[in-house]
N, C-alpha and C positions, 0 to 999 in steps of 0.2 A: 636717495638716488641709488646707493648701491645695493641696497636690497632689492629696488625693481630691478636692477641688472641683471643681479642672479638669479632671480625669478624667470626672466626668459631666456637664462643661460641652464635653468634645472638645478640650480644649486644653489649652496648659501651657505654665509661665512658663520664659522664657529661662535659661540657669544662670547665674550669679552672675559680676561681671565679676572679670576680672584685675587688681585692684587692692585696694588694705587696705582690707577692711570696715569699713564703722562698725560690724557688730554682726554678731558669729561665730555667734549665735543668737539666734531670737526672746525668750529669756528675759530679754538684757540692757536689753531695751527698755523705758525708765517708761512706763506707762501714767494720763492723769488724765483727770477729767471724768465726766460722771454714769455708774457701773455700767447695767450692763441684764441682770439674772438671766436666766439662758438664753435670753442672747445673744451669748455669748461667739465664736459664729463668724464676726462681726462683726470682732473683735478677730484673733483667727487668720488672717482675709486681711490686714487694712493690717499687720501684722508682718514675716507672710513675704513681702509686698512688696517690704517693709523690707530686709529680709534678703539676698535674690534680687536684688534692685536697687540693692542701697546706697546706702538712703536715710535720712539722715538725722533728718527730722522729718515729722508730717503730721496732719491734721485729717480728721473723719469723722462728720456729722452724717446720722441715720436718720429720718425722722417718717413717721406715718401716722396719717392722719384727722385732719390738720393738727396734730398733737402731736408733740413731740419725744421718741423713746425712747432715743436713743443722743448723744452729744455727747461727742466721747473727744481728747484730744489723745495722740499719739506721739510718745518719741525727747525730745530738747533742744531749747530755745529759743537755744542758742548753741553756736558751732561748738566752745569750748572742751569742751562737754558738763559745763555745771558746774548749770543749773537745769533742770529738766524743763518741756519747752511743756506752758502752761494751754490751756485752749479759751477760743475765741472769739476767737485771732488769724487776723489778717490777712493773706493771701496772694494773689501776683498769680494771673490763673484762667486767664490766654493763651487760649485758644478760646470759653473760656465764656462771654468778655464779649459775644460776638453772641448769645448766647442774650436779655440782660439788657439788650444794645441794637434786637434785633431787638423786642422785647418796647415797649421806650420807642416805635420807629417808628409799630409800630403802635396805637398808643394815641395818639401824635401824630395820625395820620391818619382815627383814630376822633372824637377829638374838631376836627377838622375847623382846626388850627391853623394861622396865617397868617403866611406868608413875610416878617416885614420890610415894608420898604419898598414892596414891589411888589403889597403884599397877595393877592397867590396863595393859596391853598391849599396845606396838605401833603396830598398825593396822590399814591396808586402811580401814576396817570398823570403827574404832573409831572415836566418834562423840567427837571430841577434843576439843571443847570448854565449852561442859557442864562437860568433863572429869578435864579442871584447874576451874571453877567454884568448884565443890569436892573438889578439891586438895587447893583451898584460895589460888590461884596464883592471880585470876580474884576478887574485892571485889568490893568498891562502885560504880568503871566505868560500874556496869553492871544494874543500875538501868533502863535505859532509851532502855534496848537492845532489837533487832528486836530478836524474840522468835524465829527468823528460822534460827536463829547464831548456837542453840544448838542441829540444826539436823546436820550440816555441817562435814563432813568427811575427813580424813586425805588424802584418796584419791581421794574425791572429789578436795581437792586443790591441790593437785599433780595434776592431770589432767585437772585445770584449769575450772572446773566444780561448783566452791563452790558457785556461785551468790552473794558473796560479792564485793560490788562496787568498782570500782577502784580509791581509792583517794592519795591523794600527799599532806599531811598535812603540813602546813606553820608549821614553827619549836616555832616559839611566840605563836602558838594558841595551840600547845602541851603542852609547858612550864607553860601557864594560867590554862589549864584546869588540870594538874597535880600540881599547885603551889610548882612548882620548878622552879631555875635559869640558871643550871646548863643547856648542852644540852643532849637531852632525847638521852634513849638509846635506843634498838632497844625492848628490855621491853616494855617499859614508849610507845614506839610507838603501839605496841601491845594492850595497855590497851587503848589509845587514841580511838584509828580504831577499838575497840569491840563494842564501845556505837552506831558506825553507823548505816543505814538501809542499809538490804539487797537487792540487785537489782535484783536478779530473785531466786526462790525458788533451793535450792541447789539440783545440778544435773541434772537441766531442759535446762542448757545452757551451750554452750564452749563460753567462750572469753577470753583472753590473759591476764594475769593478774599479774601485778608483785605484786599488793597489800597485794592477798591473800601468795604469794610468801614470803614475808619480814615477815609478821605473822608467816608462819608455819617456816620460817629460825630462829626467834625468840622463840618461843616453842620448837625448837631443841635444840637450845642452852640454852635454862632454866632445860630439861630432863638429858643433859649432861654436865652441869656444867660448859660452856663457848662455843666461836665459835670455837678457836683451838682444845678443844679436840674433836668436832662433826666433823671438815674437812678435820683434822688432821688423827685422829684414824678410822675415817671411806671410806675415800676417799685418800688422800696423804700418807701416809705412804707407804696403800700395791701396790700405785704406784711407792715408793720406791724415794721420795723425800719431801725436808721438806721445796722448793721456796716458801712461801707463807703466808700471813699475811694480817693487816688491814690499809687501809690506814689513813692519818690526813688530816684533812680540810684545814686546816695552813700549805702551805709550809714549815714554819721553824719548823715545829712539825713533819715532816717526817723524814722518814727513806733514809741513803747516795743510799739505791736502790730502794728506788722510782722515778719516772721518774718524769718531771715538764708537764701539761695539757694546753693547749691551747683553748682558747674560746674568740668570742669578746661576750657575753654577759653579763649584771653585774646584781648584784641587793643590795640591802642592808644586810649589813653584819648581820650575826647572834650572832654575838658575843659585846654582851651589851660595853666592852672598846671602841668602833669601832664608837658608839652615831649612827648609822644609814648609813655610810659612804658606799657608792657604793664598791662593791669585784667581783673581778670575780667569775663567777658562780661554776666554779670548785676548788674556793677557800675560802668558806664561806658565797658567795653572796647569800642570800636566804635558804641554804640548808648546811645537815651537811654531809659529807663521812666517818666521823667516823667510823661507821661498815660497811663498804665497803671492799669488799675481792679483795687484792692484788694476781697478783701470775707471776710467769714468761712463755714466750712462751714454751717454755722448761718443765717447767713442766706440765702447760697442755696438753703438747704433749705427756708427762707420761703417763697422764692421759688417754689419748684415746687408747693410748698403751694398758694401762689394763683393762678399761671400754668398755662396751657399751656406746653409749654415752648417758649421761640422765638416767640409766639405776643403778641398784647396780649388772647385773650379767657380772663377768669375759668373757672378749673379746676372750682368749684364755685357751684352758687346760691344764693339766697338762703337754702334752706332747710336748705344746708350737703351737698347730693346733688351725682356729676357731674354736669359740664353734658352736655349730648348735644354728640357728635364727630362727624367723618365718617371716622377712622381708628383704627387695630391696638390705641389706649390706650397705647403705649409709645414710649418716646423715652429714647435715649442718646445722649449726647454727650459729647466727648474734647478735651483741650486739652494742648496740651504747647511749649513752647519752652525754652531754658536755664534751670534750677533753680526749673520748674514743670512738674510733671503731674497732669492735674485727670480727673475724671470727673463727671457728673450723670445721674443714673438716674431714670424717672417712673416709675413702672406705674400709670398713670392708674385701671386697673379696680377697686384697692384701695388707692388713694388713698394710696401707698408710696413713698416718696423715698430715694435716696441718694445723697450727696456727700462727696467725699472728695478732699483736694488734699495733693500732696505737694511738697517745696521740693528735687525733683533728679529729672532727667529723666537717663536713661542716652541716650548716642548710639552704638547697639551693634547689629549684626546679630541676630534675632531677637526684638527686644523688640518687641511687639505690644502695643499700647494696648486693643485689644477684649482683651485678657486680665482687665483688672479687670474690666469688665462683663459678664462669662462667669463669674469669679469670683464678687461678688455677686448675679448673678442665681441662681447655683448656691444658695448660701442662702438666698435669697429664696422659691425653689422647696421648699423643704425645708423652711423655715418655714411654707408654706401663703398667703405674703406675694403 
């Protein structure tokens, strides 16, 4: 089934890697969570995903007209493969969390919220980093700072505009440079990444940036006085669901609805008990996931339900109609890093949602991410959806 999908979406999935399947065929795979009578091709792509990509487990929530028609778990809830995953668990969503922070911003900026101490405004014009200088959020990290840090704008980094570099700081060299032991927070990150140089003068360039991304998620959360009440109060709620939270680095430090991540990659643990001892990457090896936003397919299915997507304005009005846009009505987006790959589909024109996360990302030549959304959109089109 999915290969004629892809065939009239122009594309097609990678072949299967060189290593031991989880699953020799889609048929070994549990399927749970609500049926959907002919909608089974729903089912036929996240398998042979499965299959093609060796993956483990995954989630796959469908609504339309703000209802939920599909809500399907795949695969095991554990690597032994001894209980089959329910639905409504929790996975981290790696790119999708800008959807659901870009979404908080501007709703901050809608409702016209005030900076702290300095009583600013939050505004796509405010030059936000000389605005926590003011505020003595920012102190001696700022000695050695590129002076074009404090033209940078809140909507410069919303729009991925702000010329700050894109860096991935080792978690020991934060530690050092903050002389702390402890693992840095998403703060302690903030003030690390301020001392850098900027890479193109703010607003002269687009490039992709999670960097400046993790900063402004982190200044959100210092404005309103944690991550839950920023994604909570401004995004989840008036989606009208509470699926979502932070994930732990340590397996045994999670939560019973968090899912378990798959990765062959390791690196040395971050965690000083550990003396240097090789971890999987999605388990402390190198990196923390501490403030990593959980959330379930289900709920961000909410989400698209009542959002634009990326967006703070309501998808629908009052009277339950789109609202008028000024663009195509569609929006895809993709998220992937070690033992997460995510997608989120709108087709705003008939109020159509798809989300679907899986806990293993291949790192392999030919795997193309626009393949699921070529995929779905293939039965989407076929359903008339």
């Amino acid at each position: 089934m999915l290969v004629a999908l892809l065939t009239m979406a122009g594309h097609s999935l990678a072949p299967a890697a060189e290593t031991q399947p989880y699953w020799a065929d889609s048929r070994g795979i549990p399927v749970s969570g609500q049926a959907a009578p002919g909608l089974g091709a729903f089912d036929d792509v996240v398998r042979a995903v499965m299959v093609r990509h060796n993956i483990p487990c995954a989630s796959l929530t469908v609504t339309r007209n703000g209802q939920i028609v599909i809500d399907r778990a795949y695969g095991y809830r554990d690597p032994s493969r001894t209980t089959p995953l329910p639905t409504g668990m929790l996975f981290r969503i790696a790119s999708l969390d800008k959807l659901v922070f870009a979404t908080a911003a501007e709703r901050m900026i809608a409702e016209g919220v005030i900076v702290g101490p300095t009583h600013e405004r939050f505004t796509r014009d405010l030059k936000i980093f000389a605005s926590l200088r003011r505020a003595g959020v920012l102190g001696t990290e700022l000695a050695d700072v590129d002076p074009r840090l404090y033209e940078v704008t809140i909507g410069q980094m919303l729009e991925h505009r702000s010329g700050i570099a894109v860096t991935y700081p080792d978690v020991k060299k934060v530690q050092e440079f903050l002389r702390v032991s402890r693992l840095p927070t998403s703060l302690d990150m903030l003030k690390y990444r301020v001392h850098g140089t900027l890479k193109d003068d703010p607003g002269s360039r687009w490039e992709y940036n999670n960097t400046a991304n993790e900063m402004l998620w982190a200044i959100m959360q210092w404005i309103n006085g944690g991550w839950a009440e920023t994604v909570g109060r401004y995004v989840f709620t008036p989606a009208s669901t509470n699926a979502f939270g932070l994930s732990k680095t340590r397996p045994r430090d999670r939560s019973p609805q968090e899912v378990w991540y798959a990765t062959e990659r390791t690196a040395q643990s971050i965690f000083p008990e550990d003396h240097g001892a090789l971890l999987p990457v999605t388990d402390g090896g190198g990196m923390s996931f501490d403030s990593t936003l959980i959330t379930s397919s289900a709920a961000l299915a909410r989400y698209l339900s009542t959002w634009y997507m990326g967006t703070g304005r309501p998808l629908v009005d009052s009277q339950g109609k789109l609202a008028p846009g000024n663009d195509n009505g569609l929006g895809v987006y993709y998220g992937g890093w070690d033992g997460t790959w995510t997608m989120a589909l709108q087709r705003r024109w008939t109020l159509t949602n798809v989300v679907v996360l899986f806990n293993h990302r291949e790192e392999r030549a030919g795997v193309k991410e626009t393949d699921l959304g070529q995929a779905f959109s293939a039965v989407l089109d076929r359903l008339g959806w």
